[in-house]
C-alpha positions in Angstrom: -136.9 41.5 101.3 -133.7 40.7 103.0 -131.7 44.3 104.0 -128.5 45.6 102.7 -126.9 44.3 105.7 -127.9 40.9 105.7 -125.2 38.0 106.2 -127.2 35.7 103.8 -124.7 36.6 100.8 -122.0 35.8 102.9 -123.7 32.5 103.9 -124.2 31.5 100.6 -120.5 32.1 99.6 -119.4 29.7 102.4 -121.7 27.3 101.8 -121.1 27.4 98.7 -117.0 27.2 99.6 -118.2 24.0 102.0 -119.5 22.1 99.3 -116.8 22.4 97.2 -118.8 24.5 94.4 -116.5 27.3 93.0 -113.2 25.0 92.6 -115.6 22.0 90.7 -116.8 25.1 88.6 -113.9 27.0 88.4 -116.2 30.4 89.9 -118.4 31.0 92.6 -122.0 31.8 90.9 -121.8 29.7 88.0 -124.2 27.0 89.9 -126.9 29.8 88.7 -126.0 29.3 85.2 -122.7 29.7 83.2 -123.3 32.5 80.4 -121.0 30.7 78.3 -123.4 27.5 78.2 -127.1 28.1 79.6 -128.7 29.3 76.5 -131.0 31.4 78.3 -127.8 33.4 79.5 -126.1 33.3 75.9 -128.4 35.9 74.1 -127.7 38.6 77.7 -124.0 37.7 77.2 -124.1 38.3 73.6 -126.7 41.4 72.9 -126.4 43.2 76.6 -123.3 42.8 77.4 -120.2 42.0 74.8 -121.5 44.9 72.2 -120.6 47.6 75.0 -117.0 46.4 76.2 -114.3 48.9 74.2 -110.6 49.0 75.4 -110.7 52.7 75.7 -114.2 52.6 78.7 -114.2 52.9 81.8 -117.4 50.0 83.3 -118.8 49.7 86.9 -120.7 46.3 87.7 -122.7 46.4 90.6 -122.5 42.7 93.0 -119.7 40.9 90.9 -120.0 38.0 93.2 -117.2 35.7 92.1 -117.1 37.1 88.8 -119.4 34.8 86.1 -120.3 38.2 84.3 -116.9 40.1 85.5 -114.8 38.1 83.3 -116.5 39.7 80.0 -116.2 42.9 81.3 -112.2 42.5 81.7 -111.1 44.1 78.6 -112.1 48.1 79.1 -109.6 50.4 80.7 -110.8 50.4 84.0 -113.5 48.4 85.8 -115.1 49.6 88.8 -116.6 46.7 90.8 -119.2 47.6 93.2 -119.5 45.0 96.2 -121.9 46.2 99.8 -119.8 42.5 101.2 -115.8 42.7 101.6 -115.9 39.2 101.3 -117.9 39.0 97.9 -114.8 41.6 96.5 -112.5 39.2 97.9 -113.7 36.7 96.0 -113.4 37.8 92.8 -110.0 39.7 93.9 -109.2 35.6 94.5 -110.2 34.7 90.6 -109.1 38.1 88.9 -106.4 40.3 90.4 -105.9 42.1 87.4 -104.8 45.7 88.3 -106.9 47.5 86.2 -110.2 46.0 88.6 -111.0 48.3 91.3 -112.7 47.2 93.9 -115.5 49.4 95.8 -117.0 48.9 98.9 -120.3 50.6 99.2 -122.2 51.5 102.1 -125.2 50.4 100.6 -126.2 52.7 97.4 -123.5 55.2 96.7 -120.5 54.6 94.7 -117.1 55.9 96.7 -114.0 56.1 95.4 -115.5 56.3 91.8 -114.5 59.4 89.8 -117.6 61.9 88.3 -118.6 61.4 85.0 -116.0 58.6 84.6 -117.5 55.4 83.6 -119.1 54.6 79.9 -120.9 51.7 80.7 -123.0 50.3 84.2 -123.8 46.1 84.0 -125.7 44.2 86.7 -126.8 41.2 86.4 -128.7 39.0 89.5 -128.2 42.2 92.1 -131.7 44.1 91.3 -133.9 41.1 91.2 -133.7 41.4 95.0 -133.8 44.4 95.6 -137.2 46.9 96.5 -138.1 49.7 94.3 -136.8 52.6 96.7 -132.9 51.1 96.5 -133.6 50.7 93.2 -134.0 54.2 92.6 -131.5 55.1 94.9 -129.1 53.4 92.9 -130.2 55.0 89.7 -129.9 58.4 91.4 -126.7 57.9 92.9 -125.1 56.5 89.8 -125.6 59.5 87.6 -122.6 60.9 89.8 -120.6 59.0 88.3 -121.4 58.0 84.8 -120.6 60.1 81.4 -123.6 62.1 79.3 -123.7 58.8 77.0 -123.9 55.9 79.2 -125.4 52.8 78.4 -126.7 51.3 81.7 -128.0 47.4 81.7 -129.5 46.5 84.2 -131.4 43.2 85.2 -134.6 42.9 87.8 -137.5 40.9 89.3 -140.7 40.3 87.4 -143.2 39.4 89.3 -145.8 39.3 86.5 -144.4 35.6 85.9 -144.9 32.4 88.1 -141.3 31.8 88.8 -140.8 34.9 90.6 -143.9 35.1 92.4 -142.7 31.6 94.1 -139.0 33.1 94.9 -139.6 35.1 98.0 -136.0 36.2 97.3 -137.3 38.5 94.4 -138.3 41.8 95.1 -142.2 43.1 94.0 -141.3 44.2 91.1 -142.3 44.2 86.8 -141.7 45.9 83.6 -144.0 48.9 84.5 -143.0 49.7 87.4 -139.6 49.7 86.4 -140.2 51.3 83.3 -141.6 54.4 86.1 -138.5 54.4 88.4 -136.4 54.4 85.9 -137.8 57.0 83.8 -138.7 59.1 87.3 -134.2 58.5 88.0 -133.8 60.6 84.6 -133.3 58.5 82.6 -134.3 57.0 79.1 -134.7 53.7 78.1 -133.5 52.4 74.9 -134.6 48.8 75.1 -135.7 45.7 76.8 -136.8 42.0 77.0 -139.4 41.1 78.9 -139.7 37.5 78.1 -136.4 35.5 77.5 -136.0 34.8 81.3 -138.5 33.0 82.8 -138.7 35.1 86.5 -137.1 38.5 85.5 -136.9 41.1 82.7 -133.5 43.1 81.6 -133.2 46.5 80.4 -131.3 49.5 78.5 -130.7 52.8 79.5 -129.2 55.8 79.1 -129.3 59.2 81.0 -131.4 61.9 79.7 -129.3 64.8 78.3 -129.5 67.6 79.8 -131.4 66.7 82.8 -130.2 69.3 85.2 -130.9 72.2 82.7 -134.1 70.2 82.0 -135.1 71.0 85.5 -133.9 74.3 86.3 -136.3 75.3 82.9 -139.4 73.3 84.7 -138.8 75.5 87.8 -138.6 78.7 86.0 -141.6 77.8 84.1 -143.9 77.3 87.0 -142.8 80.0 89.0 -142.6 82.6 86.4 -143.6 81.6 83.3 -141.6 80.7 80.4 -139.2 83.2 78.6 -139.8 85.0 75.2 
């Protein structure tokens, strides 16, 4: 798998810039499908994402690119979006300059800048397909930091269990099951998924176990000295 710090994102927003792509579609990304039209897009727009947007939350997407899931996400309170590329944040800064958009420039996992328990709801969509299963649960440790005691987290990855991924050597070794063990290893529980709508990748619902730092203290009091009575 490409590193955090490869220039191929960058490369594929000015060739995508060259050929004229973002101002025939009106935003950079939508060449990979526009949720508002590619039906299998509709029922993640629909079920995963809209159901969770409130005027009153706080969301963090993590690699908005130019902003093809972004624009959904515009009515909360505040939206964090998470970008490792200054030039990926100033694309969508280009397309949505809203005030309420904050952009954050990671250093590869962690999430500056973002208050602690401040944001109700985590989306990424096309970021963790790529990505190998130790960033992954770097991300998932990182971002209970900064999310509230009831977060919903969605989060879309690479399933190599199906043809299509196993031909992308873009996607990251990854499947239900083992994701179903990092993310459940992060702390957290999951609440749903679908495994077979898209046709090289799975998406999934989450939430953080409550009470997962008393959880453990208990654990370690337990094995070295025995519960209490």
């Amino acid at each position: 798998m490409p590193s955090l710090d490869t220039k191929l994102h960058v490369q594929m927003l000015d060739a995508a810039h060259r050929e004229g792509q973002p101002a025939r579609d009106g935003l950079y990304g939508l060449h990979w499908g526009d949720p508002n039209s590619y039906p299998p897009l509709l029922p993640i727009r629909d079920r995963w994402l809209l159901p969770y947007i409130r005027p009153k939350k706080t969301a963090l997407e993590i690699g908005p690119g130019g902003g093809r899931w972004t624009r959904y996400l515009l009515p909360v309170r505040r939206l964090y979006a998470v970008d490792h590329y200054p030039e990926l944040l100033a694309e969508l800064r280009r397309n949505f300059p809203q005030s309420h958009i904050v952009p954050v420039l990671n250093n590869g996992t962690d999430f500056p800048g973002v208050p602690a328990k401040s944001v109700d709801f985590v989306f990424s969509f096309g970021v963790f397909v790529h990505l190998d299963a130790a960033i992954i649960r770097s991300y998932l440790e990182n971002l209970h930091m900064v999310i509230r005691p009831r977060a919903q987290l969605v989060v879309h990855y690479s399933d190599k269990n199906k043809p299509l991924a196993r031909q992308n050597e873009g996607f990251s070794d990854n499947d239900p099951e083992r994701m179903r063990m990092i993310v459940e290893e992060a702390g957290y529980h999951i609440l749903e998924e679908h495994i077979t709508s898209l046709d090289s990748s799975a998406i999934m619902r989450f939430r953080p176990v409550r009470f997962r730092r008393c959880r453990a203290f208990f654990n370690i009091g337990t094995r070295s000295g025995g519960a209490r009575r």
